[in-house]
C-alpha positions in Angstrom: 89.6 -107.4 202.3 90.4 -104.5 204.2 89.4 -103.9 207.8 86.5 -101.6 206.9 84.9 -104.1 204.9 84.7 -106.9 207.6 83.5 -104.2 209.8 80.2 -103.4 207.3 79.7 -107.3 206.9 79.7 -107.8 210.6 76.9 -104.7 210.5 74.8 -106.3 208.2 74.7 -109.5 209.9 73.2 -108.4 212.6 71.3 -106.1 211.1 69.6 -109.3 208.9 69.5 -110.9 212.2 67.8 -107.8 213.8 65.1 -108.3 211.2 64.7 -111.8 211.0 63.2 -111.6 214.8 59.2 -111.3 214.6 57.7 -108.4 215.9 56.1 -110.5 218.5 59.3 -111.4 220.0 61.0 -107.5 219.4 58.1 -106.9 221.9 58.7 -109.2 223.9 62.6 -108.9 224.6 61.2 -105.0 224.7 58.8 -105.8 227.5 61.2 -107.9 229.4 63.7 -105.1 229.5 60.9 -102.5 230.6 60.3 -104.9 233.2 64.2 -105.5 234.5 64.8 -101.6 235.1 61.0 -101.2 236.4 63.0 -103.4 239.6 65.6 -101.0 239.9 64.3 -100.1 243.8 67.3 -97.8 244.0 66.1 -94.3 245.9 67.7 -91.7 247.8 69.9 -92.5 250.6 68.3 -89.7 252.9 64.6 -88.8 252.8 61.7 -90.6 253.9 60.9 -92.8 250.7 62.1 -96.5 251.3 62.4 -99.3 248.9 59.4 -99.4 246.1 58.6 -96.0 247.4 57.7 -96.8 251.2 56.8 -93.5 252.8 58.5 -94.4 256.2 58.3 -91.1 257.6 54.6 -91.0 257.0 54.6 -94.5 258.5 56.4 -93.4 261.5 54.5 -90.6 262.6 51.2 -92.4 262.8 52.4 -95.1 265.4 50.2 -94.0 268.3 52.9 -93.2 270.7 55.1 -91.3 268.5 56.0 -88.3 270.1 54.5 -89.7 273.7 57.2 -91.5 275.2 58.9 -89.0 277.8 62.5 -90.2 279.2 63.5 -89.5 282.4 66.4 -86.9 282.5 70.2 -88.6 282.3 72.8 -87.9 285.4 75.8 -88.9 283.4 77.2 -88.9 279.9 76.6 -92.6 279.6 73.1 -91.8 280.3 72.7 -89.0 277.8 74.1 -91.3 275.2 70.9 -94.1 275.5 68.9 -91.4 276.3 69.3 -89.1 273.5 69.2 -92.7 270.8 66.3 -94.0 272.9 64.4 -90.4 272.4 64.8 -90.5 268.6 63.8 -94.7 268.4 60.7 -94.4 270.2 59.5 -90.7 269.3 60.6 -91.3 265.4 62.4 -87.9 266.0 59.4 -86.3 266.7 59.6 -84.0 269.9 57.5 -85.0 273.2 55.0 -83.4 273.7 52.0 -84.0 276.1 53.4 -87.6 276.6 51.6 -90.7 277.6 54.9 -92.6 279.1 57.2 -92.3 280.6 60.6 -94.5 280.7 62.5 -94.2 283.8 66.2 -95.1 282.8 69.1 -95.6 284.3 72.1 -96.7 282.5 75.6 -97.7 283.7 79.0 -98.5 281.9 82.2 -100.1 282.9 86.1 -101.2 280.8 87.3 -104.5 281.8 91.0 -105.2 280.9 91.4 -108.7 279.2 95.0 -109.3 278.0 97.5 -107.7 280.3 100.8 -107.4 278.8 104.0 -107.4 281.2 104.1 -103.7 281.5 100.7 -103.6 283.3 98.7 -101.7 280.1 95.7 -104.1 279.3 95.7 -104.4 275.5 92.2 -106.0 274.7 89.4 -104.4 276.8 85.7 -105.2 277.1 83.2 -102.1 277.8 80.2 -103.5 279.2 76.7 -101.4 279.7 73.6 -102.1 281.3 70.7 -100.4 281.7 67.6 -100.5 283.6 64.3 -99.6 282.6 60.5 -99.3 283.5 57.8 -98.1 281.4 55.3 -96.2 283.5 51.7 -95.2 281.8 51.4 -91.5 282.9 47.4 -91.7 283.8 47.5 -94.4 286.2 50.9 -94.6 286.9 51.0 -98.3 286.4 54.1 -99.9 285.2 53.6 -101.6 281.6 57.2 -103.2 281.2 60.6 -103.1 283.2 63.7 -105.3 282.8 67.4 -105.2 282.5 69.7 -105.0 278.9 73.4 -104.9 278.5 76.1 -104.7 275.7 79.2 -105.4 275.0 82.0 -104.0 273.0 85.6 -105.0 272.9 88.2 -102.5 271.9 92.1 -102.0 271.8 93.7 -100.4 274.2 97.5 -98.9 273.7 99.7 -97.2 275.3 99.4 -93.5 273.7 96.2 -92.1 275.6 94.4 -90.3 273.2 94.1 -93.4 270.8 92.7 -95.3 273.8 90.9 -92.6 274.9 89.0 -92.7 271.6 88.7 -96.5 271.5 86.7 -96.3 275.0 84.5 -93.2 273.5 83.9 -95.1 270.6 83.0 -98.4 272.3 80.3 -96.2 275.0 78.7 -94.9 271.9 78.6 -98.7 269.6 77.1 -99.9 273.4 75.0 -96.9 273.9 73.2 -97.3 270.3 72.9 -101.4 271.1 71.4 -100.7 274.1 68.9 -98.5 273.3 67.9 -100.7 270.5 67.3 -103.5 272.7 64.9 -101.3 274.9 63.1 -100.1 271.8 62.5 -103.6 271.3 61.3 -104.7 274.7 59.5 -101.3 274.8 57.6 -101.4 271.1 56.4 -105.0 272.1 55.3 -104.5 275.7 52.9 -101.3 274.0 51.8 -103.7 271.3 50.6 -106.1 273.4 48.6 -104.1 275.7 47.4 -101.8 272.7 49.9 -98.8 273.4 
């Protein structure tokens, strides 16, 4: 039997097989597949449609203090970085305009050498920053939530200074962007609570 034979017998066997299934079940397995890539949730990964077609931009822009929360201006670098993260969080990126808030921050950030090899060059550092907040409502000036946060980021530090140069930006930045999620946290449940 040659090769193309067995190949047109293993066909019609499942061809037979194919039409040996009652229609009932064909439209079932049919259905059942309809329904697996109905779950695909898959969506773009920029744009404001979330899983199962979530408009979270839409969302976003009706919280009630979206675009109300002013920040007070930054005085360093370190500042600007929670600032700038803390101004997109709580605004959803919208600009501030006639706000109803405003966060006084202040934000500080310091490297503490770990490991110190025999040459004096600390290898393992830890970049810790803590910021202070206070959430003041604008028409009465009364204080709706202050506290304290801090992060902490451990980096490598060698002995060519641009590579640790660039560990210690990168670390302000991971710390900056923990940071000013732990504020948006404290700060989106303190305007919950009193109806913000």
């Amino acid at each position: 039997m040659s090769s193309s034979d067995r190949a047109l017998r293993r066909r019609s066997r499942f061809g037979d097989a194919h039409r040996r299934l009652s229609p009932a079940l064909r439209s079932g397995l049919a259905g059942l597949a309809a329904l697996l890539v109905a779950g695909c949730t898959a969506g773009p990964l920029y744009g404001t449609n979330g899983v199962g077609g979530t408009d979270i931009g839409g969302a976003a822009a009706r919280l009630p203090y979206a675009g109300r929360i002013a920040i007070t201006q930054a005085d360093t670098r370190t500042d600007q970085l929670v600032r700038n993260e803390l101004l997109f969080r709580l605004n959803r990126g919208q600009p501030v305009t006639d706000p109803l808030y405003e966060l006084r921050l202040s934000v500080e950030g310091k490297a503490r050498g770990v490991i110190i090899q025999s040459e004096g060059v600390s290898r393992s550092v830890i970049y810790i920053e803590k910021a202070t907040y206070q959430l003041v409502r604008l028409s009465d000036k009364v204080v709706i939530t202050a506290g304290e946060r801090s992060a902490t980021v451990p980096y490598d530090q060698t002995i060519q200074l641009y590579q640790s140069q660039r560990a210690l930006k990168n670390a302000r930045e991971e710390a900056s962007k923990q940071l000013a999620g732990q504020v948006e946290l404290a700060v989106a449940g303190a305007l919950s609570r009193t109806g913000g």
